[in-house]
N, CA, C and O of each residue as an XYZ file, in Angstrom:
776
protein
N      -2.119     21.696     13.433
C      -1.324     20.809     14.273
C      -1.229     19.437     13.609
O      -2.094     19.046     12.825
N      -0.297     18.811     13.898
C       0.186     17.636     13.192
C      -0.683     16.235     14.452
O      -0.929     16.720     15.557
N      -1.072     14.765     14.299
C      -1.536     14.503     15.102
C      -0.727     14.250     16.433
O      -1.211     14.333     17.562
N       0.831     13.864     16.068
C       1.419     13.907     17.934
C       1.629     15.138     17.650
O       2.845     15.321     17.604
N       0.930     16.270     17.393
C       1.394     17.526     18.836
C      -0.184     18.121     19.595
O      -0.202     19.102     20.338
N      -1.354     17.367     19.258
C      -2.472     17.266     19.723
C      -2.528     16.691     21.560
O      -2.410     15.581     22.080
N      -2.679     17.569     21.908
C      -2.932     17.214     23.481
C      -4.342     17.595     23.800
O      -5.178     18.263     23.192
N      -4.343     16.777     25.272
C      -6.393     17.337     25.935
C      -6.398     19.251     25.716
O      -7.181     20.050     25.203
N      -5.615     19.311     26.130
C      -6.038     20.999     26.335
C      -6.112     21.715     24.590
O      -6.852     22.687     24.442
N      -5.388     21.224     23.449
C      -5.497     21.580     22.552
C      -6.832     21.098     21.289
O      -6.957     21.321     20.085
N      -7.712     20.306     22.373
C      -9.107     19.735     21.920
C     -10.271     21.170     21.890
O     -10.355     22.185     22.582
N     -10.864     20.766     21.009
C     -11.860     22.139     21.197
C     -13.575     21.335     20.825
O     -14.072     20.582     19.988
N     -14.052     22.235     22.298
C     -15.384     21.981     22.804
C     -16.280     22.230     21.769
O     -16.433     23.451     21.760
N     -17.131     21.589     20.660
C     -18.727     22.372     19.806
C     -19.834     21.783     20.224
O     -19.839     20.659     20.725
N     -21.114     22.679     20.007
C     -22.024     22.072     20.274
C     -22.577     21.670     18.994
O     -21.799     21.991     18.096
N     -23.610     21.098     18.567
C     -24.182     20.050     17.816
C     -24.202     21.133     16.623
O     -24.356     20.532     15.560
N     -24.110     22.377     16.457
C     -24.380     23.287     15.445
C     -22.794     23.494     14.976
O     -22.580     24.041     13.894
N     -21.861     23.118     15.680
C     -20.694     23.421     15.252
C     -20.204     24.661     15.583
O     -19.186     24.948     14.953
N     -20.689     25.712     16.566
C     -20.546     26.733     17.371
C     -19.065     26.209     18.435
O     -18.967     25.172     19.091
N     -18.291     27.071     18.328
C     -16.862     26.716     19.398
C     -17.852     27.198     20.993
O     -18.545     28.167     21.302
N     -17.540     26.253     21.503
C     -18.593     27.122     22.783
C     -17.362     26.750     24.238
O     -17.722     26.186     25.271
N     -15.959     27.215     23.972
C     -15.093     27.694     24.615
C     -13.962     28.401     23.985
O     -13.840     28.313     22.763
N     -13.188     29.036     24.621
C     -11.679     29.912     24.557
C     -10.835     28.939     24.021
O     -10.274     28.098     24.724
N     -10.675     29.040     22.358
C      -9.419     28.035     21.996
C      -9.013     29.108     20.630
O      -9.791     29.867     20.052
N      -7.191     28.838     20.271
C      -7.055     29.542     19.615
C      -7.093     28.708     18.209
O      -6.458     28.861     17.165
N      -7.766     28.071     18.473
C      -7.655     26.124     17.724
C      -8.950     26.284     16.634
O      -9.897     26.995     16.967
N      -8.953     25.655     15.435
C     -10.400     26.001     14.158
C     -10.423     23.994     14.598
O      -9.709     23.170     15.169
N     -11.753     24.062     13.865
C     -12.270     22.747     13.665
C     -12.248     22.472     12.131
O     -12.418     23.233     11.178
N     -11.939     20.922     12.212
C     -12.056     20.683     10.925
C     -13.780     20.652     10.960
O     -14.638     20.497     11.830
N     -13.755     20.891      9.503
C     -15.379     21.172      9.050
C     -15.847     19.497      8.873
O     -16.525     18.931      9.731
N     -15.414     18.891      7.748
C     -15.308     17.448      7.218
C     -15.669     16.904      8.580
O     -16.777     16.936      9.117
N     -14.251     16.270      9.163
C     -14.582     15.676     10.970
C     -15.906     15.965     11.952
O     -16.482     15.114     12.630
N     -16.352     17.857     11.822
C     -17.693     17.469     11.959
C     -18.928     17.043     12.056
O     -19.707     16.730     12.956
N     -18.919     17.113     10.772
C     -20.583     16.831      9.828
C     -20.365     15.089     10.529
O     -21.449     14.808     11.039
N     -19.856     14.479     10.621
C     -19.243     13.040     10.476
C     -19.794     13.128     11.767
O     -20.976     13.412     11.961
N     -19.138     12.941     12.480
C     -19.062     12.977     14.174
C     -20.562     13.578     15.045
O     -21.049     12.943     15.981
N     -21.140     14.892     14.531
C     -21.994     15.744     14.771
C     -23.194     14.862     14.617
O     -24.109     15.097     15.407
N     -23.360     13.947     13.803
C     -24.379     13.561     12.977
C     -24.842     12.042     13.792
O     -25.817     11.290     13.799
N     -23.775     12.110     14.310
C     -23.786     10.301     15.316
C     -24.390     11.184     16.807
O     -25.541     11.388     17.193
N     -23.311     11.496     17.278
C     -23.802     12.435     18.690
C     -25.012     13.033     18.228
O     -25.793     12.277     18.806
N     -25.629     13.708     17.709
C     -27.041     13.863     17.321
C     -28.138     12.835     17.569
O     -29.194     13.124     18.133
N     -27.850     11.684     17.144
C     -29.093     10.623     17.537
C     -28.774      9.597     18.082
O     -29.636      8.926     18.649
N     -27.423      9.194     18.055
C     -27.220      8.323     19.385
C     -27.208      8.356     20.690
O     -26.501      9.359     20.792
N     -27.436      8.046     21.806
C     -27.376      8.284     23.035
C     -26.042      7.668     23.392
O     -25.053      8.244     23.843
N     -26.219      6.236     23.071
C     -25.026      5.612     23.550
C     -24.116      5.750     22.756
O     -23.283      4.875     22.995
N     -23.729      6.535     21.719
C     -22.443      6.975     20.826
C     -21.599      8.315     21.592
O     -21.454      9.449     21.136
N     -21.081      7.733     22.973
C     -20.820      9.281     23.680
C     -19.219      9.277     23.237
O     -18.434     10.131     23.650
N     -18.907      8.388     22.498
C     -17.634      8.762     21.799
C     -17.498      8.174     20.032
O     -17.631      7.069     19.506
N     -17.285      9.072     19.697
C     -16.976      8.393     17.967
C     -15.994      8.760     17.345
O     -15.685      9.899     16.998
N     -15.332      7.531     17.142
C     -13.920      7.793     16.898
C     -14.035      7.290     14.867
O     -14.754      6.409     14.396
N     -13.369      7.928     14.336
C     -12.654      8.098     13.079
C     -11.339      7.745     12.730
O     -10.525      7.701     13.652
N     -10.941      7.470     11.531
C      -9.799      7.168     10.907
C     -10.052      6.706      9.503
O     -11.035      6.300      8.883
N      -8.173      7.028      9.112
C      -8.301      6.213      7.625
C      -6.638      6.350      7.526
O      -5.926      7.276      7.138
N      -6.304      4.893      8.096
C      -4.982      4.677      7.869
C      -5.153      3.952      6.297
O      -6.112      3.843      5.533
N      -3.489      3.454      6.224
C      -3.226      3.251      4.778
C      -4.246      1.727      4.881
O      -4.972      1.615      3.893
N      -4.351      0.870      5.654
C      -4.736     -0.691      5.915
C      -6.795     -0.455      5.569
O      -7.619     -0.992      4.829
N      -6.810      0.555      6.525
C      -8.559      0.991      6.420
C      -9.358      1.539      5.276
O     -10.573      1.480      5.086
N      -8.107      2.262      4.325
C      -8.618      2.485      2.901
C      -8.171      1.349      1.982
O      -9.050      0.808      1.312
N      -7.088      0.984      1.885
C      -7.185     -0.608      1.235
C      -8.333     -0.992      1.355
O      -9.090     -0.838      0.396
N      -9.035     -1.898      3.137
C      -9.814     -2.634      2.950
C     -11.542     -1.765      2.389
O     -12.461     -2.353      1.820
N     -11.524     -0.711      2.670
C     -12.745      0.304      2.323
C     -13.024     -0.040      1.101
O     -14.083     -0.631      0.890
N     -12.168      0.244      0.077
C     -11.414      0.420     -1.246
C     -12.069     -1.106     -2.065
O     -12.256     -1.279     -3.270
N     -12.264     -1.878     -1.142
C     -12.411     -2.933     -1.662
C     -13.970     -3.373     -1.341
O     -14.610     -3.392     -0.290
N     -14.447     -3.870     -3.298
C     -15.959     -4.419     -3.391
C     -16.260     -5.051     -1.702
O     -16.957     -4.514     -0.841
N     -15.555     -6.228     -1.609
C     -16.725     -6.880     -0.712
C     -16.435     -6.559      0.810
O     -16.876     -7.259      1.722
N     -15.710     -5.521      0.986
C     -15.620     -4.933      2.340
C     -14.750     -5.832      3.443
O     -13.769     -6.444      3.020
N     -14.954     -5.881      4.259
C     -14.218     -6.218      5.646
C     -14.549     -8.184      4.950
O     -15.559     -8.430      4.290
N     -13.688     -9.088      5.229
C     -14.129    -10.322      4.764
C     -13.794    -11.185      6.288
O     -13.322    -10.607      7.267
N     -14.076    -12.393      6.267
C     -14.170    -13.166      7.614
C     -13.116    -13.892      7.746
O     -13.311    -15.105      7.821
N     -11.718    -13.394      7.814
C     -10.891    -14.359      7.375
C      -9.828    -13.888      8.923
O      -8.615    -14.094      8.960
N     -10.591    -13.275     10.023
C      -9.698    -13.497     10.744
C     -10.328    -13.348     12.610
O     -11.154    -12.440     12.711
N     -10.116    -13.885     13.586
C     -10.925    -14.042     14.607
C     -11.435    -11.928     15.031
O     -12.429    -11.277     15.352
N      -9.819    -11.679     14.701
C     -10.378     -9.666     14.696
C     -11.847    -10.009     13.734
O     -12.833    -10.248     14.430
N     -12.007    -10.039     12.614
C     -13.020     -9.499     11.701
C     -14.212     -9.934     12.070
O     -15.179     -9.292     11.661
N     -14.464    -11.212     12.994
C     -15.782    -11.978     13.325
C     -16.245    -10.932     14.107
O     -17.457    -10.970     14.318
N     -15.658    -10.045     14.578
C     -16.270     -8.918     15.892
C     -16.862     -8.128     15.382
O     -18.027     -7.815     15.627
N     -15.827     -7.474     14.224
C     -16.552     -6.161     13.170
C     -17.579     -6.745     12.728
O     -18.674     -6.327     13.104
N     -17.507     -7.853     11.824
C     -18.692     -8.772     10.973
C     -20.065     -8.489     11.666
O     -21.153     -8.379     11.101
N     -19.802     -8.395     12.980
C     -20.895     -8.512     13.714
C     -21.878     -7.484     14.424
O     -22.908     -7.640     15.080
N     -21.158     -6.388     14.036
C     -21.768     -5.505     14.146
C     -21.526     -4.230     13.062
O     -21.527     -3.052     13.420
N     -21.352     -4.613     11.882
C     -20.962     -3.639     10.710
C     -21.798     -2.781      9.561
O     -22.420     -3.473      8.755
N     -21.856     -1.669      9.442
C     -22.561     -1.114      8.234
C     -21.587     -0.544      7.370
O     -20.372     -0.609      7.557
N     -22.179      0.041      6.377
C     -21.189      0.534      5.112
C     -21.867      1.650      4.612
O     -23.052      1.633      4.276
N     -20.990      2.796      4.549
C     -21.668      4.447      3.962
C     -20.704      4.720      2.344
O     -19.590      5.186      2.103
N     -21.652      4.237      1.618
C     -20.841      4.713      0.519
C     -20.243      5.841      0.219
O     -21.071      6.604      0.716
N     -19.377      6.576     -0.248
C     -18.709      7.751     -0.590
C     -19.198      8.850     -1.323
O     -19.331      8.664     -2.533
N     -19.468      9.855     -0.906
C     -20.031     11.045     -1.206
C     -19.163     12.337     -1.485
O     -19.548     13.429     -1.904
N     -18.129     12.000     -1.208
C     -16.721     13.231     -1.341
C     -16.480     13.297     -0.324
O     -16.692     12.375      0.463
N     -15.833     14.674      0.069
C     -15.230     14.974      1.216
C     -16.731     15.453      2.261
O     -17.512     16.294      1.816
N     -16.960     14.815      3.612
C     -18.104     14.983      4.117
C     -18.142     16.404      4.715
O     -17.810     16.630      5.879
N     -18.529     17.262      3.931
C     -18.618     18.846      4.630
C     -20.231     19.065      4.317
O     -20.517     20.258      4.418
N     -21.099     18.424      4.046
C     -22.475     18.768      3.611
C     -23.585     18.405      4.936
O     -23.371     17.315      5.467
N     -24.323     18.929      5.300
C     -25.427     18.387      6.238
C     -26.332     17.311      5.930
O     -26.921     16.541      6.688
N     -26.333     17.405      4.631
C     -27.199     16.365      3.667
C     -26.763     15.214      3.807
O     -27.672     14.393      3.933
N     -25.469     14.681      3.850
C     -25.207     13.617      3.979
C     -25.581     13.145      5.340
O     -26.253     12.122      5.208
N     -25.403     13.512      6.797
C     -25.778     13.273      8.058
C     -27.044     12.353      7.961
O     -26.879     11.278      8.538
N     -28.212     12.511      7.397
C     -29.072     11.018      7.069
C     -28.787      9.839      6.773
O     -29.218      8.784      7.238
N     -27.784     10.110      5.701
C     -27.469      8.585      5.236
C     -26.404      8.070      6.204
O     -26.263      6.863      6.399
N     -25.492      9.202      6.940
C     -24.051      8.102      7.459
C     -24.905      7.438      8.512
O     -24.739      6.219      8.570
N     -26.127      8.150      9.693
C     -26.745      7.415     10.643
C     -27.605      6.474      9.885
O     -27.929      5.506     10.574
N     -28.041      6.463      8.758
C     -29.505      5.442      8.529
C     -27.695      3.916      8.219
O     -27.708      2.685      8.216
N     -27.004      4.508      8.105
C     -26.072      3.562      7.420
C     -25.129      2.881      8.161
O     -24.282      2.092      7.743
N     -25.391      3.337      9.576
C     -24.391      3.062     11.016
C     -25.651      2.351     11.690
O     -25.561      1.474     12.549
N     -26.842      2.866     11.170
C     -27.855      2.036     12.032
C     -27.350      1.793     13.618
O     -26.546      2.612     14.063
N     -27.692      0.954     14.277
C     -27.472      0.575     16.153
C     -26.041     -0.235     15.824
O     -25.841     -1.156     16.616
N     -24.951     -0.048     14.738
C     -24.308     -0.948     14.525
C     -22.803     -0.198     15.604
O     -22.866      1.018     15.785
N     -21.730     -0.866     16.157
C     -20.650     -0.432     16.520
C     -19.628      0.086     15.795
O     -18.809      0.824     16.342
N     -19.518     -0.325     14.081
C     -18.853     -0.335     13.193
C     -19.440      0.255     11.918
O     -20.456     -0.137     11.344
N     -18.543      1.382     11.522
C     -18.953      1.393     10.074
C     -17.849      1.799      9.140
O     -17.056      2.655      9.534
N     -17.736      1.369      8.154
C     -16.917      0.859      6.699
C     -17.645      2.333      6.488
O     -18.860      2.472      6.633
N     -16.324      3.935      5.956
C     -16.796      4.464      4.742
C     -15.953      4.389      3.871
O     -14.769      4.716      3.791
N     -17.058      3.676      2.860
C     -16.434      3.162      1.278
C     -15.228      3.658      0.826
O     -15.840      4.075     -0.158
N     -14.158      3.989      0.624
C     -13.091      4.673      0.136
C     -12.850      5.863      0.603
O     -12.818      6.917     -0.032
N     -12.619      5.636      2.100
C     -12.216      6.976      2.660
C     -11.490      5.981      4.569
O     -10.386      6.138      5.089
N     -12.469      5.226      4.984
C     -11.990      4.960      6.250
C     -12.735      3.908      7.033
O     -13.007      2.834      6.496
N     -13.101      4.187      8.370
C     -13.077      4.014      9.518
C     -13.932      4.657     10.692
O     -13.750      5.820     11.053
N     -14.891      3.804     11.269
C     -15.480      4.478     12.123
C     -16.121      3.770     13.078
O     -16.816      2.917     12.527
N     -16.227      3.721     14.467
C     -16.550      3.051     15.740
C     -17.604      4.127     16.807
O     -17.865      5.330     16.830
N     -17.748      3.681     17.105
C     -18.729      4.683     18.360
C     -19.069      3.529     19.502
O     -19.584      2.430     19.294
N     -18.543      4.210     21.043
C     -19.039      3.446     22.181
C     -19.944      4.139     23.162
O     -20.393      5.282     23.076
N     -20.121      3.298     24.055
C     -20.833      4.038     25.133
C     -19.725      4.816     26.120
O     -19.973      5.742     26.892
N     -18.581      4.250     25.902
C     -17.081      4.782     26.696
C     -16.403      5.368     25.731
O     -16.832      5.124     24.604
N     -15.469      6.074     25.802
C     -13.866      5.855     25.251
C     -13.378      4.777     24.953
O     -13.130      4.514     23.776
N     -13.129      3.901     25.969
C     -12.134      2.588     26.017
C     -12.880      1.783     24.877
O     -12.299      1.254     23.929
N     -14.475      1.760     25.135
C     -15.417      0.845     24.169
C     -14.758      1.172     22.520
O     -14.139      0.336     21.861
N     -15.058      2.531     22.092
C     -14.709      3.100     21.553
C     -13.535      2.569     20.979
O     -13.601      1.838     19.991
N     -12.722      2.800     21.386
C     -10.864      2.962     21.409
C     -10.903      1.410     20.873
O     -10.697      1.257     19.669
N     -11.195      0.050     21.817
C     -10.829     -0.783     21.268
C     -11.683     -1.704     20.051
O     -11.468     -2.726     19.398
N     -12.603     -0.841     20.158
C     -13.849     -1.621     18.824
C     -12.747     -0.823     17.457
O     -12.525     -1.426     16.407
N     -12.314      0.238     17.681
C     -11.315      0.834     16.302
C      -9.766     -0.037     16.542
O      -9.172     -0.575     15.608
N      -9.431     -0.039     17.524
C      -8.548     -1.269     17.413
C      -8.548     -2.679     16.502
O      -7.770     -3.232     15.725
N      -9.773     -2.911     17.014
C      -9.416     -4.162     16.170
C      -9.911     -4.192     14.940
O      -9.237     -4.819     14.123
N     -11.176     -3.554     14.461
C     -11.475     -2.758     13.236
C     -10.177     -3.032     12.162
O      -9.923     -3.779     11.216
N      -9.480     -1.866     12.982
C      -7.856     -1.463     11.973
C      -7.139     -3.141     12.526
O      -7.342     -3.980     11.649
N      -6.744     -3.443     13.171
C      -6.042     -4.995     12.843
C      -7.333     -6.137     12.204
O      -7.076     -7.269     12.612
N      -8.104     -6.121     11.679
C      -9.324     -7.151     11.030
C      -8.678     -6.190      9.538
O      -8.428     -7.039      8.683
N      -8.401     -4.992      9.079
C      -8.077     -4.722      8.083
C      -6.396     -4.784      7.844
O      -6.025     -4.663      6.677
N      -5.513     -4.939      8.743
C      -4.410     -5.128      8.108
C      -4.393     -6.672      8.032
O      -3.547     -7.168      7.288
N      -5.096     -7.365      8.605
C      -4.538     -8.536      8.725
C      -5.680     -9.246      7.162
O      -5.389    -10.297      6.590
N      -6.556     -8.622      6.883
C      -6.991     -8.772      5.510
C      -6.133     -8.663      4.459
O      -6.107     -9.465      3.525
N      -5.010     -7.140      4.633
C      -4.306     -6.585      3.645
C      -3.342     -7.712      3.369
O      -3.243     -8.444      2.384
N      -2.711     -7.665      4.404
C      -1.644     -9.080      4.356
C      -2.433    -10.667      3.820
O      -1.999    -11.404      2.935
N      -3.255    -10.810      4.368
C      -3.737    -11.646      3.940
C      -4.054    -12.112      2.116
O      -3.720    -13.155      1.553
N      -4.666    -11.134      1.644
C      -5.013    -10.853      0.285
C      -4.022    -10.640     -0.533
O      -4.040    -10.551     -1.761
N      -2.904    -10.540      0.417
C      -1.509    -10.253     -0.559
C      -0.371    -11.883     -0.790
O       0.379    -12.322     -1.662
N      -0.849    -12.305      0.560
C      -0.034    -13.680      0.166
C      -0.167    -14.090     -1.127
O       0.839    -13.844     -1.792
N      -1.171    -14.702     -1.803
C      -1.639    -15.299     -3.028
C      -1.571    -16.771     -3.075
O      -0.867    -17.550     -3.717
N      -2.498    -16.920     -2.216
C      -2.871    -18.441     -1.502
C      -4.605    -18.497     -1.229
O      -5.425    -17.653     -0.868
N      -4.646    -19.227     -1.417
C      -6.606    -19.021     -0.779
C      -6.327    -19.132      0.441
O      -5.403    -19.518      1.157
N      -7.769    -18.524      0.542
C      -7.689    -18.203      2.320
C      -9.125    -18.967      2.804
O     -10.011    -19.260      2.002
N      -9.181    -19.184      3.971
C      -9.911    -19.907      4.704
C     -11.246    -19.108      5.271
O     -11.258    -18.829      6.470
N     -12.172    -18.800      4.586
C     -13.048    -17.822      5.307
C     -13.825    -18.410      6.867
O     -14.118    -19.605      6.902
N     -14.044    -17.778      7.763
C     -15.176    -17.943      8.967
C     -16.389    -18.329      8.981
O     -17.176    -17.510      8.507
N     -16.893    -19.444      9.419
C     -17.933    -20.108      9.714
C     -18.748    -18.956      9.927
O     -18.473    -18.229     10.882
N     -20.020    -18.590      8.942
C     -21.216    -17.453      9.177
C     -21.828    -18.319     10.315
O     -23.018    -18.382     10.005
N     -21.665    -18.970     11.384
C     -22.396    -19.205     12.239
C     -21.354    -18.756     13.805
O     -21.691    -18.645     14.984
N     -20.266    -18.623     13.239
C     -19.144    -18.160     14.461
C     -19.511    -17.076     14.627
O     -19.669    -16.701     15.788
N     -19.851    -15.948     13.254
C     -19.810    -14.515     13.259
C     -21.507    -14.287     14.022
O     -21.840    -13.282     14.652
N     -22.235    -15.287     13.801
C     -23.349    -14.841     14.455
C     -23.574    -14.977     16.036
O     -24.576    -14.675     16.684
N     -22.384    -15.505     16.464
C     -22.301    -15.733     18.063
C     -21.340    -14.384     18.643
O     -21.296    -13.999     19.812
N     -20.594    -13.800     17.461
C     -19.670    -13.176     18.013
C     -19.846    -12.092     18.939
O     -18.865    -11.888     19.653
N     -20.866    -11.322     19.119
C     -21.046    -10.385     20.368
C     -21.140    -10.995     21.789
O     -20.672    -10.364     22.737
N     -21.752    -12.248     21.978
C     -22.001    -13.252     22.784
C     -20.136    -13.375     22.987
O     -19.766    -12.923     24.070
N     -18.985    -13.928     22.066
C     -18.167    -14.237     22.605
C     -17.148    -13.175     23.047
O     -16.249    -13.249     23.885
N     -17.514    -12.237     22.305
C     -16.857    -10.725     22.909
C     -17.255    -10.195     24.458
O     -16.573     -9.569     25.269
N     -18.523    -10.659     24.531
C     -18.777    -10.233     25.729
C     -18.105    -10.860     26.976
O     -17.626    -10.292     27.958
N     -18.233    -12.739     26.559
C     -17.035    -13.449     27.124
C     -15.676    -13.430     27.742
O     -15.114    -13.863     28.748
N     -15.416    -12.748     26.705
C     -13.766    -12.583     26.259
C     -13.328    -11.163     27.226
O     -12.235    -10.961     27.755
N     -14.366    -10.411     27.257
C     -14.079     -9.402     28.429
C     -14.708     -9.321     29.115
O     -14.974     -8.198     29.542
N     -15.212    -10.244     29.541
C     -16.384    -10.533     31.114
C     -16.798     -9.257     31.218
O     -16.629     -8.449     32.132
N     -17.386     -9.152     30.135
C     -18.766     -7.777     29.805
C     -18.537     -6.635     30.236
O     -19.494     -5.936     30.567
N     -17.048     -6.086     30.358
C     -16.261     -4.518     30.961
C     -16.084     -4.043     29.756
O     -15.707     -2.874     29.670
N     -16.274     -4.699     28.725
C     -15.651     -3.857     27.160
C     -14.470     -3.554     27.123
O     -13.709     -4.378     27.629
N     -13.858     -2.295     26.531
C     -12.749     -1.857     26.182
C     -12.428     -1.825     27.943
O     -11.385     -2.465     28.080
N     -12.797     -1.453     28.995
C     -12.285     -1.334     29.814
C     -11.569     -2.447     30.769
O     -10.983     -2.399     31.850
N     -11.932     -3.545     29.770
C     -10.537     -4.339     29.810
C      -9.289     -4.086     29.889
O      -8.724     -4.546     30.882
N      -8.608     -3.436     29.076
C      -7.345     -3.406     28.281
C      -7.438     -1.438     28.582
O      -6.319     -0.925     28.599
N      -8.026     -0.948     28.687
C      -8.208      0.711     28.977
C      -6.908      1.098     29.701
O      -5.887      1.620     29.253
N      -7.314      0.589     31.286
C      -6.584      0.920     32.284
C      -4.545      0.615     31.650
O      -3.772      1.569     31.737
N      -4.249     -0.193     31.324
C      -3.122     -0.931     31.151
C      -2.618      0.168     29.665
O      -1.445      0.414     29.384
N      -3.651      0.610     29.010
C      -3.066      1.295     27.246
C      -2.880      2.387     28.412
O      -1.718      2.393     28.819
N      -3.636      3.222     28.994
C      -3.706      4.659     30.085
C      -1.997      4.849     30.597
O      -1.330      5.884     30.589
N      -1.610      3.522     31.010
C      -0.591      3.571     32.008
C       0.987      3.487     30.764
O       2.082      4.034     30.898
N       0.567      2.742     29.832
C       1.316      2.785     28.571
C       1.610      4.025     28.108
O       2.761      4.400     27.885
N       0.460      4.804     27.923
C       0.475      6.081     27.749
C       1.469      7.266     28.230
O       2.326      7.987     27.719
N       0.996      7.103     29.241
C       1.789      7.699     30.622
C       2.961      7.436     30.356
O       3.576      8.501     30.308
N       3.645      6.548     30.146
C       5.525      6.106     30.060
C       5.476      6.843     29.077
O       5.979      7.957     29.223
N       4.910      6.525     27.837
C       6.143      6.962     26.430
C       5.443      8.510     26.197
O       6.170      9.432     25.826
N       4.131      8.708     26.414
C       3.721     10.104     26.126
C       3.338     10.977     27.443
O       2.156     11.299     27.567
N       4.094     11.297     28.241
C       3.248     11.703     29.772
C       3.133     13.441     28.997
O       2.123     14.028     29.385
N       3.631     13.905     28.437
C       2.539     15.089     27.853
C       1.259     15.426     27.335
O       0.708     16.522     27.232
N       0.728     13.784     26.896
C      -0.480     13.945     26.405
C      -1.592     14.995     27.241
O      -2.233     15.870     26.659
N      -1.682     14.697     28.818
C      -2.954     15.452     29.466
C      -2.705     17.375     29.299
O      -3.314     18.437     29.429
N      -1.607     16.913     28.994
C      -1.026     18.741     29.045
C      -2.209     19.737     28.131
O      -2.042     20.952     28.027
């Protein structure tokens, strides 16, 4: 399946061994596993972990000094970020040590030349910690492309920044902005629950 023709019902249930443990006529990617399997394994509060690797998230991956502080998005990631260097395509069990010792209790993690990765205690948490993730990296891309110096972030802003995130959504998280993307949803895609 291509990703818009992915709906809820075309999701398929595994348990931590990678066993299908419902009726789908649907395969799992193997790769997306090991990845995903390996967080839900020892996190408690990782009850969602979301992935990616748009064109903006491997640019900034791609690059030595990683995610840089050059924009109020990036002070958030900054602040809670790790980095899993690249191992190939993740289909091995072996690797599952290093992506958690390398995500540590962090919300964010940079893999080196491949992507993107968030984990919440929600969905919505989830959903919008990769939101801005991916805009802290396009707005790097663009940034790095002007050919102007750029103004980096006070390392003392980035060390307040969970404090002002929490602020900024009077401590509901993604479920700020959840309800309102849900209803967005609904207009332009009302097939999604199908």
């Amino acid at each position: 399946m291509t990703f818009d023709e992915v709906t809820a019902s075309s999701l398929v249930k595994v348990d931590l061994h990678g066993k299908v443990v419902m009726e789908t006529p649907f395969q799992i990617n193997p790769a997306g596993f090991v990845i995903h399997s390996a967080i839900h394994a020892v996190r408690e509060d990782a009850k969602c972990v979301l992935h990616c690797h748009s064109i903006n998230d491997v640019a900034v991956s791609a690059q030595k000094e990683g995610v840089l502080p050059l924009s109020q998005q990036s002070i958030f990631v900054l602040a809670s970020l790790g980095y899993h260097n690249y191992e190939g395509v993740a289909l091995r069990d072996e690797e599952k040590p290093r992506l958690v010792a390398d995500l540590g209790t962090n919300q964010f993690l940079m893999l080196c030349n491949h992507g993107l990765l968030t984990v919440g205690e929600e969905v919505a948490d989830a959903f919008m910690y990769m939101y801005i993730f991916e805009s802290a990296c396009m707005i790097q891309v663009r940034a790095l492309a002007g050919s102007r110096e750029l103004v980096p972030i006070d390392p003392r802003i980035i060390a307040s920044a969970k404090t002002q995130a929490k602020a900024a959504t009077r401590e509901i998280g993604g479920n700020l902005a959840w309800p309102g993307l849900l209803r967005k949803l609904d207009r332009i895609v009302p097939s999604y629950l199908t």
